[in-house]
Backbone as ProteinMPNN parsed JSONL, in Angstrom:
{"seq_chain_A": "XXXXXXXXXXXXXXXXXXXXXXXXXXXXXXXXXXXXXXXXXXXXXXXXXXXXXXXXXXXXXXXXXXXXXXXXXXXXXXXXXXXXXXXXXXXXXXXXXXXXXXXXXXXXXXXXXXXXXXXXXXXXXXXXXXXXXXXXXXXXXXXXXXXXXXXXXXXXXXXXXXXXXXXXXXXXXXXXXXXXXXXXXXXXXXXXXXXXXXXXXXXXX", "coords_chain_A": {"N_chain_A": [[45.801, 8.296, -29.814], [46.698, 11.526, -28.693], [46.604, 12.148, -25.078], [46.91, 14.218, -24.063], [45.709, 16.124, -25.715], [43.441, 18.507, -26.715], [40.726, 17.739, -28.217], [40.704, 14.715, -27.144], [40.523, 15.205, -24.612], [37.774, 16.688, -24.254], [36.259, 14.648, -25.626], [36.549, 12.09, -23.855], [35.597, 13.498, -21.463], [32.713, 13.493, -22.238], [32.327, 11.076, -22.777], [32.389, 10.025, -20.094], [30.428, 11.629, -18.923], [28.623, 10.546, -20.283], [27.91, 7.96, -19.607], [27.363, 8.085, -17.082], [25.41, 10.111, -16.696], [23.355, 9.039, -17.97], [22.031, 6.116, -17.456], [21.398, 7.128, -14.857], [19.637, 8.641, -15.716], [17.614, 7.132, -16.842], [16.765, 5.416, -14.533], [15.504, 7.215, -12.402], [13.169, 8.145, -14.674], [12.02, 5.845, -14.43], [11.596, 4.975, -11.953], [9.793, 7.476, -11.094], [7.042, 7.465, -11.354], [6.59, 5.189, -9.36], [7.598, 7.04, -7.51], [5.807, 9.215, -7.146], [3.072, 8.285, -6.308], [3.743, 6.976, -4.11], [4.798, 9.519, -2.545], [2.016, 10.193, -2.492], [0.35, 8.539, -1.148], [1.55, 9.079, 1.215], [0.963, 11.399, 2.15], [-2.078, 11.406, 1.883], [-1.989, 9.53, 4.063], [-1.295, 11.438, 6.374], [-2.958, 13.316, 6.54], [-4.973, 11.387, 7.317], [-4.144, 10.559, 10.084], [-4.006, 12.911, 11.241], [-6.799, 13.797, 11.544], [-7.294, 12.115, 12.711], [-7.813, 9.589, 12.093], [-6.742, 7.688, 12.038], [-3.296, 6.143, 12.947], [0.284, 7.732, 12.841], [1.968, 5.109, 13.391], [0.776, 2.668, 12.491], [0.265, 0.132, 10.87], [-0.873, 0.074, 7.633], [-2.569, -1.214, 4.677], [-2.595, -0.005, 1.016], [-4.584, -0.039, -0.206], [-6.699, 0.002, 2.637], [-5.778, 2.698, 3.29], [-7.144, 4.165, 0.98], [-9.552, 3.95, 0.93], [-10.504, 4.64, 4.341], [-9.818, 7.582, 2.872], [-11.373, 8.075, 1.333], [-13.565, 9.123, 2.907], [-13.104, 11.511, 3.431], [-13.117, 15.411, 2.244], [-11.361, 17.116, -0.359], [-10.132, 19.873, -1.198], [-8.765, 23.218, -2.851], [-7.754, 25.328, -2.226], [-6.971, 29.128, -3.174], [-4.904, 28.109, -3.718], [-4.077, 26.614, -1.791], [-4.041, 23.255, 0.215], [-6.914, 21.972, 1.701], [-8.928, 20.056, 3.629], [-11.19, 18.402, 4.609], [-13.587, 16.811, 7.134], [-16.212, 15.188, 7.923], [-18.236, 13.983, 11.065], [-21.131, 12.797, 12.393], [-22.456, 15.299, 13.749], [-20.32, 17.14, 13.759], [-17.845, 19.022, 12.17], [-14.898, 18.505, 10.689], [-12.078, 20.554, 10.057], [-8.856, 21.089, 8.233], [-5.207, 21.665, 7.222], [-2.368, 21.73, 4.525], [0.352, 22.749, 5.246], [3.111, 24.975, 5.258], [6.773, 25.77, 6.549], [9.355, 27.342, 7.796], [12.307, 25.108, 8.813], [15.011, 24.398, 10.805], [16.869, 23.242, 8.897], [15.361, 23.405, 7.118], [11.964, 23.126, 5.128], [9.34, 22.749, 6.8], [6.614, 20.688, 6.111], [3.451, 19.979, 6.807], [0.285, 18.675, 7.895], [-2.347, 20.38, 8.993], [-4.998, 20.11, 11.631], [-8.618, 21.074, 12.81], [-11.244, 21.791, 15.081], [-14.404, 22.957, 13.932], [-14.831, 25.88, 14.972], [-12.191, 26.69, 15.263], [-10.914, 26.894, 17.66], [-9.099, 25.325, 18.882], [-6.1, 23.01, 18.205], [-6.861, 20.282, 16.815], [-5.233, 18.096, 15.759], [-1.652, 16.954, 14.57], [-0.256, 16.327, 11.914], [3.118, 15.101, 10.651], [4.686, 15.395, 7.299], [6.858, 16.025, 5.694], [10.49, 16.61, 6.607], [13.329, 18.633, 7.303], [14.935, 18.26, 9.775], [17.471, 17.86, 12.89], [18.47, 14.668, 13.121], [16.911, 12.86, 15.891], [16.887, 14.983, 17.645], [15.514, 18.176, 16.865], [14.056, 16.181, 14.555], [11.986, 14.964, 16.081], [9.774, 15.866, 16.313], [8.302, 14.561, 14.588], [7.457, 12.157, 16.433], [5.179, 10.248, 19.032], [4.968, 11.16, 21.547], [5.26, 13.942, 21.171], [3.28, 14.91, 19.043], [1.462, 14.037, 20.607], [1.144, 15.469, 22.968], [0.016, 17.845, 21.765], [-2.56, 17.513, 20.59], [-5.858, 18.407, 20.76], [-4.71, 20.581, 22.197], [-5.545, 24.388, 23.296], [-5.846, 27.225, 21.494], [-4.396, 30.531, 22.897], [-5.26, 33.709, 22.836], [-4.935, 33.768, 19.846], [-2.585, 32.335, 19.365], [-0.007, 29.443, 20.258], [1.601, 28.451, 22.56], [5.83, 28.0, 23.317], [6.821, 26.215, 25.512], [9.793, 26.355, 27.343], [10.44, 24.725, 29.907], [9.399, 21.718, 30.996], [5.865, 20.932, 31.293], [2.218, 21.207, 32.573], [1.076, 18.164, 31.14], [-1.51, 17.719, 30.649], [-3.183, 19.774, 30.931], [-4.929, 21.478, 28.266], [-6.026, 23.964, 28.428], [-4.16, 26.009, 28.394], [-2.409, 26.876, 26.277], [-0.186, 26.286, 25.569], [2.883, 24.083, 24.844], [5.108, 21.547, 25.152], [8.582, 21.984, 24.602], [11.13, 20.733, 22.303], [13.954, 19.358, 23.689], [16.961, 21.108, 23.506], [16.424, 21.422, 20.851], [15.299, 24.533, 20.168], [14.889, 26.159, 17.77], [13.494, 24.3, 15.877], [11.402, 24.065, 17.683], [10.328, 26.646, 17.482], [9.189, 26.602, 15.228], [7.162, 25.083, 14.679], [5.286, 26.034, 16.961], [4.722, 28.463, 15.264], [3.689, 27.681, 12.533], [1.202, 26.318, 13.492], [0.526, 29.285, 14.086], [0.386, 30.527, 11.59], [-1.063, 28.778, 10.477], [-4.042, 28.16, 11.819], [-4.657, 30.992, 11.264], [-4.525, 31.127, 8.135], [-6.635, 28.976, 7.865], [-8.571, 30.271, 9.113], [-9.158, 32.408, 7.169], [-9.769, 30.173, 4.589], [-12.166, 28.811, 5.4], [-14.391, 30.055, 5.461], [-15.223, 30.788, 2.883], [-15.772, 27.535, 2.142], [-18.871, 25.601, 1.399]], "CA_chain_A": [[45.392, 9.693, -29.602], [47.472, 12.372, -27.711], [45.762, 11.833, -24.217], [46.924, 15.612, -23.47], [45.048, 16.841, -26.597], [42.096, 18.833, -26.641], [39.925, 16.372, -28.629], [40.67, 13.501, -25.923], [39.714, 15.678, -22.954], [36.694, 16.563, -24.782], [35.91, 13.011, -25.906], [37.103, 11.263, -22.461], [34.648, 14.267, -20.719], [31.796, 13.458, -23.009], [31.783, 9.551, -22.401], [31.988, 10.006, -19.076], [29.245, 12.061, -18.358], [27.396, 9.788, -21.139], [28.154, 6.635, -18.902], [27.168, 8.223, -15.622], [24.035, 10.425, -16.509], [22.195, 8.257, -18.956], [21.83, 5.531, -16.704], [20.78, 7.799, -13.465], [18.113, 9.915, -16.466], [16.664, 5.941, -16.995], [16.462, 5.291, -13.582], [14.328, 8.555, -12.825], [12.229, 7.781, -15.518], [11.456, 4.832, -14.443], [11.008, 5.342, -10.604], [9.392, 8.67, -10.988], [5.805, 6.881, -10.826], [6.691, 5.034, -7.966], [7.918, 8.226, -6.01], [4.954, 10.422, -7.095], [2.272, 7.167, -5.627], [4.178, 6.973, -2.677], [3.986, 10.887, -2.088], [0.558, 10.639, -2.149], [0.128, 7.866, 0.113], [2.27, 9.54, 2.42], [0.295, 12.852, 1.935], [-2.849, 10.707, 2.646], [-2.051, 8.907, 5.88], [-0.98, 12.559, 7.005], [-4.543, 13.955, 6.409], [-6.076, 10.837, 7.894], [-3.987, 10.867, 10.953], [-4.361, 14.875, 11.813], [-8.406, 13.574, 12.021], [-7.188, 10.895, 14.192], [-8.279, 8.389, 11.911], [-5.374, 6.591, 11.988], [-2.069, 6.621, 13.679], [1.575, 7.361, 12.081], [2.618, 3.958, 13.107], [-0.1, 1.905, 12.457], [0.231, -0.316, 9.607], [-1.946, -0.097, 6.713], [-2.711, -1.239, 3.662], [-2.583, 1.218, 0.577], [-6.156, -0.387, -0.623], [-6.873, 0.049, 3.381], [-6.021, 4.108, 3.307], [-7.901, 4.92, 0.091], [-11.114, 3.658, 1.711], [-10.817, 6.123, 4.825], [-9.556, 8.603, 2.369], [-12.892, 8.587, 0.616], [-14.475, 9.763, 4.016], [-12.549, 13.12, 3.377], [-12.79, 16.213, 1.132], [-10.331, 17.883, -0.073], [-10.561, 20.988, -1.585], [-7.547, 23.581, -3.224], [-8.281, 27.047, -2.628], [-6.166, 30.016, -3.568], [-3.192, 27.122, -3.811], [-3.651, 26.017, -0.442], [-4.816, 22.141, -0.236], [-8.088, 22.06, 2.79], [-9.237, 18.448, 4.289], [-13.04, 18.453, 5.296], [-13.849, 15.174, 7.481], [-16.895, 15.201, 8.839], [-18.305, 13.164, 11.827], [-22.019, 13.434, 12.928], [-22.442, 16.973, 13.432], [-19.125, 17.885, 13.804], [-17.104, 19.397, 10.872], [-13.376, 19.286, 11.032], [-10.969, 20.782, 8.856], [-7.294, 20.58, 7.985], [-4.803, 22.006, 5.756], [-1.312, 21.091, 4.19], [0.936, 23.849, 5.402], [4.793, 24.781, 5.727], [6.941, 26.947, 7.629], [10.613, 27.412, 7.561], [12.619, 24.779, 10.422], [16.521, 24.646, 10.812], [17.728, 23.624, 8.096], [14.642, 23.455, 5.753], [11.172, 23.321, 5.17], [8.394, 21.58, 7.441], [5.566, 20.642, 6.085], [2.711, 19.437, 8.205], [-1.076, 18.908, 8.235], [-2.966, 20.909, 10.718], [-6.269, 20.01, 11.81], [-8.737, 22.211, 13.489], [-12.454, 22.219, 15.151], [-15.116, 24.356, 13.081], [-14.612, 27.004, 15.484], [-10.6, 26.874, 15.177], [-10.792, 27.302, 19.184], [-8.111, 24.63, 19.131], [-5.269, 22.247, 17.46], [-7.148, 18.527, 17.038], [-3.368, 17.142, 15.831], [-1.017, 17.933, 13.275], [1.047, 15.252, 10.935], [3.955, 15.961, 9.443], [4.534, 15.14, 5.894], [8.502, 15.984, 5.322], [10.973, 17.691, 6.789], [14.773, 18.114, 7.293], [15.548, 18.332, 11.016], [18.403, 17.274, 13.232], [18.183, 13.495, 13.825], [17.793, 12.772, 17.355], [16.801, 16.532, 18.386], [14.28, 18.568, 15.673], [13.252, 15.763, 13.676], [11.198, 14.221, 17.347], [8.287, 16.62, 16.465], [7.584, 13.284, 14.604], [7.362, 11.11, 17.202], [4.401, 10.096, 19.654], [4.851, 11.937, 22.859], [5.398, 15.297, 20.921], [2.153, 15.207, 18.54], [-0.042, 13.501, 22.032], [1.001, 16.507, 23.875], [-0.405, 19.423, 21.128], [-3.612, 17.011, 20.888], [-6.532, 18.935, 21.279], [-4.097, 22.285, 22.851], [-6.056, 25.405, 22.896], [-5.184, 28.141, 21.351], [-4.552, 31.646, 23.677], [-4.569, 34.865, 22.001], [-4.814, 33.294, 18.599], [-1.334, 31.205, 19.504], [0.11, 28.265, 21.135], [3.393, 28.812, 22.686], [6.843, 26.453, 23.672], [7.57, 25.856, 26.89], [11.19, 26.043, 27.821], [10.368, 23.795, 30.466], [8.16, 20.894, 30.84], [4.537, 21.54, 31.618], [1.488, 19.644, 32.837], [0.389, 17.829, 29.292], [-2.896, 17.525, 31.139], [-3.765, 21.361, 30.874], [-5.178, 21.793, 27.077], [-6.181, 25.012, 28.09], [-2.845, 26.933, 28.542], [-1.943, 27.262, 24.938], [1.539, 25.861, 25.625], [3.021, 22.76, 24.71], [6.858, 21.637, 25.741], [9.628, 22.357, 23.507], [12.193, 20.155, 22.462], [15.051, 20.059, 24.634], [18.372, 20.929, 22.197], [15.331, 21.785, 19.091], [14.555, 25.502, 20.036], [14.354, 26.337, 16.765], [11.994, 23.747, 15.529], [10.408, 23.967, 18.377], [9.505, 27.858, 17.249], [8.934, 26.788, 13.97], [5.891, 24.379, 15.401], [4.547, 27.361, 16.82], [4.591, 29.144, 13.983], [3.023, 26.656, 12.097], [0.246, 26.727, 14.061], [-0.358, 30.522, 14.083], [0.161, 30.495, 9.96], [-2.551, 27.766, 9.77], [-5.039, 29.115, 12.182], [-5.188, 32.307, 10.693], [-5.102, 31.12, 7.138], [-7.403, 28.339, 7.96], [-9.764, 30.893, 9.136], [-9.781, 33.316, 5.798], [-10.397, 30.068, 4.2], [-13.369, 27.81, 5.988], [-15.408, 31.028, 5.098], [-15.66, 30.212, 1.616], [-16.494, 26.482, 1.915], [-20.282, 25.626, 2.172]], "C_chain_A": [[46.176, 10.279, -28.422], [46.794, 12.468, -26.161], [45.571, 13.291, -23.495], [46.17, 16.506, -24.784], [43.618, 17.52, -25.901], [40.637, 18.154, -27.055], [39.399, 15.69, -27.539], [40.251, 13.899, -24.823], [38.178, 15.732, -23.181], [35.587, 15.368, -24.959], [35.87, 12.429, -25.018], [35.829, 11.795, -21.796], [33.423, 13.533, -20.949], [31.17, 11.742, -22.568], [31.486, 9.356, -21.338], [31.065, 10.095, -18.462], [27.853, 10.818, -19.571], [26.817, 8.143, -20.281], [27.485, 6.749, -17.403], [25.301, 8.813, -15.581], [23.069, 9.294, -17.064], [21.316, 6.815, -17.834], [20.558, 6.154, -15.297], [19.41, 8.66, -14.274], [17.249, 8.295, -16.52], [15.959, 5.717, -16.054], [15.469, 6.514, -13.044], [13.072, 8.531, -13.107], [11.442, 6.842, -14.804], [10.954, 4.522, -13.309], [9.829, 6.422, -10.601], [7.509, 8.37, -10.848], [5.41, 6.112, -9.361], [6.304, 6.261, -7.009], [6.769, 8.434, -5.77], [3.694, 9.113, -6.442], [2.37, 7.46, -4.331], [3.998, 8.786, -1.986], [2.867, 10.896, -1.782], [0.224, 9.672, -1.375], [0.32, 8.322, 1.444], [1.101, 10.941, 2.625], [-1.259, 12.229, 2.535], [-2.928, 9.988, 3.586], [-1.621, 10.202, 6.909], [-2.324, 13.155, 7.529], [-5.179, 13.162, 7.835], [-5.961, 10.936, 9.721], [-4.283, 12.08, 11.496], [-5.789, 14.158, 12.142], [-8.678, 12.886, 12.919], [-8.077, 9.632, 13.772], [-7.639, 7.628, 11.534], [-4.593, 7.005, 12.603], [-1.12, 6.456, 12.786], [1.605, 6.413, 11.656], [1.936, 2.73, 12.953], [0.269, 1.753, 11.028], [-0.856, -0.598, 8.728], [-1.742, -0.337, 5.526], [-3.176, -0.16, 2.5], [-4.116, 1.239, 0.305], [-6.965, 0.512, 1.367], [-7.441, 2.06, 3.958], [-6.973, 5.263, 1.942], [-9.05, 4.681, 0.392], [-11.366, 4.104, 2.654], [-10.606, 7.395, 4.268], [-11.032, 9.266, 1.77], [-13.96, 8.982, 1.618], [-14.223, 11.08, 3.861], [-12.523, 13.84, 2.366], [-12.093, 16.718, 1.283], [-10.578, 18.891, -1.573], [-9.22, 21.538, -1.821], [-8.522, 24.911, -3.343], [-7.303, 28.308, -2.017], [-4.611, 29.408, -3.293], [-2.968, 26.324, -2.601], [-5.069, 24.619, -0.036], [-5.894, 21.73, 1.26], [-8.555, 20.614, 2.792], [-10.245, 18.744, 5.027], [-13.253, 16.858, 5.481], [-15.097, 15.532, 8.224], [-18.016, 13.917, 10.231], [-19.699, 13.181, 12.881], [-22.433, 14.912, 12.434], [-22.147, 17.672, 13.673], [-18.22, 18.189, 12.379], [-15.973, 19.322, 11.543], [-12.359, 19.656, 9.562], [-9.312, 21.055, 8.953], [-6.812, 21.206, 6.622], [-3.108, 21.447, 6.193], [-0.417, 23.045, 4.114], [2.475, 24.03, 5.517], [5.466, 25.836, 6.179], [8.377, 26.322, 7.648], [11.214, 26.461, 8.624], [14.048, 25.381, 10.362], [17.361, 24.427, 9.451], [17.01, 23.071, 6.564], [13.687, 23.013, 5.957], [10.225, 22.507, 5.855], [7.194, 21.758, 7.257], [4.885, 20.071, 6.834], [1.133, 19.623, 7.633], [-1.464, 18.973, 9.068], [-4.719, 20.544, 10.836], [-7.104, 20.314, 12.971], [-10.288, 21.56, 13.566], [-13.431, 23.328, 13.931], [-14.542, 25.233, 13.612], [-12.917, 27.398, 15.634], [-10.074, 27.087, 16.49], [-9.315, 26.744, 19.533], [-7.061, 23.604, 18.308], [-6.316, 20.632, 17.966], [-5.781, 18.029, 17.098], [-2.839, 17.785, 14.747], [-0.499, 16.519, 13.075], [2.333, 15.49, 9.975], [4.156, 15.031, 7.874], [6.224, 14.777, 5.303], [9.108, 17.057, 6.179], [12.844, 17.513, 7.227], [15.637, 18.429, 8.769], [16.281, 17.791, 11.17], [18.026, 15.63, 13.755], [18.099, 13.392, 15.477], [17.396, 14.444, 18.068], [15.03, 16.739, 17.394], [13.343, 17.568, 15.213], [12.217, 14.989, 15.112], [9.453, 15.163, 17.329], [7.6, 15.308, 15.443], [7.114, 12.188, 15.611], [6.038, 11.253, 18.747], [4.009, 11.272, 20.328], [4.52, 13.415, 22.748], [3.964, 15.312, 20.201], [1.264, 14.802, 19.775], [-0.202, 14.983, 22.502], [0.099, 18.126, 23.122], [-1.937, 18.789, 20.858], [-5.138, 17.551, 21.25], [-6.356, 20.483, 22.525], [-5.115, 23.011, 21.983], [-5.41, 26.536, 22.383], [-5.204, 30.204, 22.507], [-4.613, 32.821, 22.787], [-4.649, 34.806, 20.564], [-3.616, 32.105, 18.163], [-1.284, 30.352, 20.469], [1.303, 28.15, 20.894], [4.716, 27.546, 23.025], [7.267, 27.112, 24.825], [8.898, 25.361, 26.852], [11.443, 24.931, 28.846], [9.391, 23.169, 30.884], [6.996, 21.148, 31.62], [3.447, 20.42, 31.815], [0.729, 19.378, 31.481], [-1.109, 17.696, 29.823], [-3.569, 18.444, 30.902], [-3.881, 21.325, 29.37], [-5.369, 23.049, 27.162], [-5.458, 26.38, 27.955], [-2.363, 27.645, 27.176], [-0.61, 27.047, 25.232], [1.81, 24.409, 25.497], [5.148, 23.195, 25.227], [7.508, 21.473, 24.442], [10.852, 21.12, 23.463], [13.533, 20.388, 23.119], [16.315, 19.831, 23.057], [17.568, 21.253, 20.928], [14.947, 23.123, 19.492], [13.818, 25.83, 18.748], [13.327, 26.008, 16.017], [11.256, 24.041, 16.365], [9.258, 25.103, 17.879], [8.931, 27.455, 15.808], [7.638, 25.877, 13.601], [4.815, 25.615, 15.869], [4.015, 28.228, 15.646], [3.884, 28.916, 13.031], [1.332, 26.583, 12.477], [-0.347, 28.436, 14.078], [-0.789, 30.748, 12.584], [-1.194, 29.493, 9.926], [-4.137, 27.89, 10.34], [-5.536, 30.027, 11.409], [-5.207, 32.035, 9.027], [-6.316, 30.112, 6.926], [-8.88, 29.201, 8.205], [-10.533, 31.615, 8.067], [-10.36, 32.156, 4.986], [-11.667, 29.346, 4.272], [-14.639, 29.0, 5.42], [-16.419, 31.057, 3.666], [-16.612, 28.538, 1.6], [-18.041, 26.085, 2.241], [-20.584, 24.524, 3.288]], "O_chain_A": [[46.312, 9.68, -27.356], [46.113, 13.48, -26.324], [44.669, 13.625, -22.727], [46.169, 17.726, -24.621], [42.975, 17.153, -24.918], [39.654, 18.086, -26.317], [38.285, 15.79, -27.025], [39.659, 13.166, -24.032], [37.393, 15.044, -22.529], [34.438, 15.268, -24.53], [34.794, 11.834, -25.065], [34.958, 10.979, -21.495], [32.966, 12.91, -19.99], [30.055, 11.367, -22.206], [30.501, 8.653, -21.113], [30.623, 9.28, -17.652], [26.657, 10.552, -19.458], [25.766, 7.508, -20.364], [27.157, 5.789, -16.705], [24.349, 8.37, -14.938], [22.119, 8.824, -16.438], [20.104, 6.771, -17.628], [19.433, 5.78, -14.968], [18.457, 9.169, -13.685], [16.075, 8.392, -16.163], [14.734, 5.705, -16.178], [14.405, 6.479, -13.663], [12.101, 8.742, -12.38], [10.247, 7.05, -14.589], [9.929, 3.841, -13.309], [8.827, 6.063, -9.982], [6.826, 9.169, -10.207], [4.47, 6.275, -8.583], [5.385, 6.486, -6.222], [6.281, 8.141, -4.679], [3.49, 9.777, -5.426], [1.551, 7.976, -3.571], [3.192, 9.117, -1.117], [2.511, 11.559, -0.808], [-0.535, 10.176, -0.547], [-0.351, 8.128, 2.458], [0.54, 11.027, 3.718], [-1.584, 12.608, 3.66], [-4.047, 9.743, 4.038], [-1.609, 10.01, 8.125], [-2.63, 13.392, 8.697], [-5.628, 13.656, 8.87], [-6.871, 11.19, 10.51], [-5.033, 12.018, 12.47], [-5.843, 13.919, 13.348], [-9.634, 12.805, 13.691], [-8.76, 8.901, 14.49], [-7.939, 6.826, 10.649], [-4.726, 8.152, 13.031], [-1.161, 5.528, 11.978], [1.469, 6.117, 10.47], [2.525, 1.703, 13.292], [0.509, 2.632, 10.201], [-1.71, -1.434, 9.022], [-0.76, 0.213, 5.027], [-4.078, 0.604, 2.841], [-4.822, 2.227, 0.506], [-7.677, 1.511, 1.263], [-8.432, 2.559, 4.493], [-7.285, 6.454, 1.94], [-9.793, 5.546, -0.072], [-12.574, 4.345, 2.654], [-11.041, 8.372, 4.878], [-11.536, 10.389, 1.765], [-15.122, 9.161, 1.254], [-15.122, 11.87, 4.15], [-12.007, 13.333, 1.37], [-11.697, 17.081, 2.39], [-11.077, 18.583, -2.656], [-8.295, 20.891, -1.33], [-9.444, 25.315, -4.051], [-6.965, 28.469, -0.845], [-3.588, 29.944, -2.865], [-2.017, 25.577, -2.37], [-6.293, 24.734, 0.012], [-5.266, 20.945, 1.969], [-8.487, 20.044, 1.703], [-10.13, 19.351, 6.091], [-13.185, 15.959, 4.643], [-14.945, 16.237, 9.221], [-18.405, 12.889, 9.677], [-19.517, 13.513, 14.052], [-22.635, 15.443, 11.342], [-22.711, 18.741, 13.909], [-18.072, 17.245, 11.603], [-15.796, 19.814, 12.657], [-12.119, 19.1, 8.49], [-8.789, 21.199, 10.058], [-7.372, 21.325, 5.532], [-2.643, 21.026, 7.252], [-0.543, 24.016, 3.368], [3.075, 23.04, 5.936], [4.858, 26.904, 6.255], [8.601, 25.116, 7.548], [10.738, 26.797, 9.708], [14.299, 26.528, 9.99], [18.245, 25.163, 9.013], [17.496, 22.628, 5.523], [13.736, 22.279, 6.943], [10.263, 21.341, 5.464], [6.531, 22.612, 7.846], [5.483, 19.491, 7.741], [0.822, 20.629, 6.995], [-1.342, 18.185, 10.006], [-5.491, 20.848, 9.927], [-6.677, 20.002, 14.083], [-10.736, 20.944, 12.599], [-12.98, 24.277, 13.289], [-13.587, 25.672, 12.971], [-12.585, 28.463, 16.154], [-8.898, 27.434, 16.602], [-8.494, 27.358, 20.214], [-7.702, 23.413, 17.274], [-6.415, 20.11, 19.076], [-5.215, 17.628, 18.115], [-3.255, 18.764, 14.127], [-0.357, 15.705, 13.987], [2.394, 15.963, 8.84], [3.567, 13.968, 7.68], [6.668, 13.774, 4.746], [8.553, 18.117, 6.472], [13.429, 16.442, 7.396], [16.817, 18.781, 8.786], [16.555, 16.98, 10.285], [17.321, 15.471, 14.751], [19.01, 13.759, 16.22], [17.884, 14.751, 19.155], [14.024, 16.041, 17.267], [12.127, 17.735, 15.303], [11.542, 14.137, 14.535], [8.452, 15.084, 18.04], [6.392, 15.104, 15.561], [6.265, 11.376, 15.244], [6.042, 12.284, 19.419], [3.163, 12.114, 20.026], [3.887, 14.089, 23.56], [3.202, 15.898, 20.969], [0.198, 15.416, 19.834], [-1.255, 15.62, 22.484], [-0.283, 19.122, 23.736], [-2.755, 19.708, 20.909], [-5.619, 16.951, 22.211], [-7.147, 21.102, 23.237], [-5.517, 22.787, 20.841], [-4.327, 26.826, 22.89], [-6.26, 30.832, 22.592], [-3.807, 32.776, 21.858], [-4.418, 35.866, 19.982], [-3.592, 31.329, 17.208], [-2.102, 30.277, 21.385], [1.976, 27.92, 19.89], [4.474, 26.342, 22.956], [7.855, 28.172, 25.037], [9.206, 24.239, 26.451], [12.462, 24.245, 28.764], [8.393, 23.813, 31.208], [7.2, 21.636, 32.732], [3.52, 19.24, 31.474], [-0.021, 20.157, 30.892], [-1.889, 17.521, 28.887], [-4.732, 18.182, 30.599], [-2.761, 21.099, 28.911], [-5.014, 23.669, 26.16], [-5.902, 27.462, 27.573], [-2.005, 28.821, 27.104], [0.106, 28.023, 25.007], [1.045, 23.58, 25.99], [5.906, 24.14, 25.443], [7.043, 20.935, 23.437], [11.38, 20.684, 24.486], [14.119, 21.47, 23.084], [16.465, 19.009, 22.153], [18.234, 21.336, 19.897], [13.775, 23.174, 19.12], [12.599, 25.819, 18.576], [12.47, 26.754, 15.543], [10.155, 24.385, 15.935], [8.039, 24.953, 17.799], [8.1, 28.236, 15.343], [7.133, 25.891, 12.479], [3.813, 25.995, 15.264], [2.845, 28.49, 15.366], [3.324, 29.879, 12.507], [0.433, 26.81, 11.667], [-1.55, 28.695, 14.081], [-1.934, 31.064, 12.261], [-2.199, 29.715, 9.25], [-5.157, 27.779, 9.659], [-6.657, 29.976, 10.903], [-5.992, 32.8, 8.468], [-7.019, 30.291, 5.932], [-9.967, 28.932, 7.694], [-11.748, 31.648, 7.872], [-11.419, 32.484, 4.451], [-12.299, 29.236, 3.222], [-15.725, 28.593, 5.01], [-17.617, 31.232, 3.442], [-17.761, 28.39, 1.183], [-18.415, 26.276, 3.399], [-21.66, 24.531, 3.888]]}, "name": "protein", "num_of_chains": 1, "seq": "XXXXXXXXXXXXXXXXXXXXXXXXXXXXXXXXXXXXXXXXXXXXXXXXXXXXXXXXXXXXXXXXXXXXXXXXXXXXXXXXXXXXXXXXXXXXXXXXXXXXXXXXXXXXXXXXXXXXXXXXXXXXXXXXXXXXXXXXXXXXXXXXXXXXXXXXXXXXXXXXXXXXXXXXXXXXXXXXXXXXXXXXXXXXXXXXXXXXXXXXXXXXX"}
């Protein structure tokens, strides 16, 4: 066959892509239960942590997290997924929220007093920050410090420069140094989930 024909390009094209996708559409298939498991694991140690009934890095078993999971409701109202833990005769609630960062979307669970006075914690879920800069709103020091922060005004701002983490009542937490952006986009986060957290706790009984 003429290898410069039209046919053979056609034909040559055709196997190619038959050799490359088919394989990667099996694979897919065949993961695609995995992933969607693991999502929700991940999605549930997010919840549990925000309540502070677990930590990130604490290792658990999956049997381990579906047995504090069943301490928590969770609720879906007007698309937006709500986390009711309650503790005595304290209510807390939590939602699964997102908010634009640098260079794409950060989701996060926020979790809040009845009275929404203040941030209990937040967890994040996914997100696509700069290694090493942005993506550190995962890491310890940064979720300790927003910990029970109050909110001022209805917000809770970033400090350009470091602040006493001791003060909850300031409504400020410290900003990543080199992460402005995320940093605002933490903020932000927080005012979006406040204020929709509030339209919806109203509804729940």
């Amino acid at each position: 066959m003429n290898k410069n024909s039209v046919i053979y390009t056609i034909i040559f094209g055709f196997l190619t892509a038959f050799i490359f996708v088919v394989p990667l559409s099996l694979a897919y298939n065949v993961t695609k239960p995995v992933v969607a498991f693991n999502s929700e694991i991940a999605k549930k140690r997010a919840v549990l942590a925000s309540f502070g009934l677990t930590s990130a890095g604490k290792p658990m078993s999956n049997q381990e997290i579906a047995d504090l999971y069943n301490k928590v409701d969770e609720k879906t109202l007007d698309g937006t997924n709500v986390y009711i833990f309650r503790s005595g005769e304290d209510t807390f609630y939590a939602g699964r929220f997102t908010v634009a960062g640098l260079w794409g979307p950060i989701t996060a669970v926020v979790s809040f007093p009845a009275d929404l006075s203040r941030v209990k914690s937040m967890a994040v879920i996914s997100h696509s920050e700069t290694p090493g800069l942005g993506a550190r709103i995962t890491e310890e020091w940064f979720i300790d410090q927003l910990r029970e922060e109050s909110f001022v005004n209805g917000m809770i701002g970033v400090n350009a420069l470091p602040k006493d983490r001791t003060n909850k009542e300031d409504g400020m937490i410290d900003a990543i140094t080199g992460a402005t952006r995320t940093s605002d986009a933490i903020a932000q986060l927080f005012k979006i989930s406040r204020t929709r957290m509030e339209e919806l706790i109203r509804r729940i009984p």
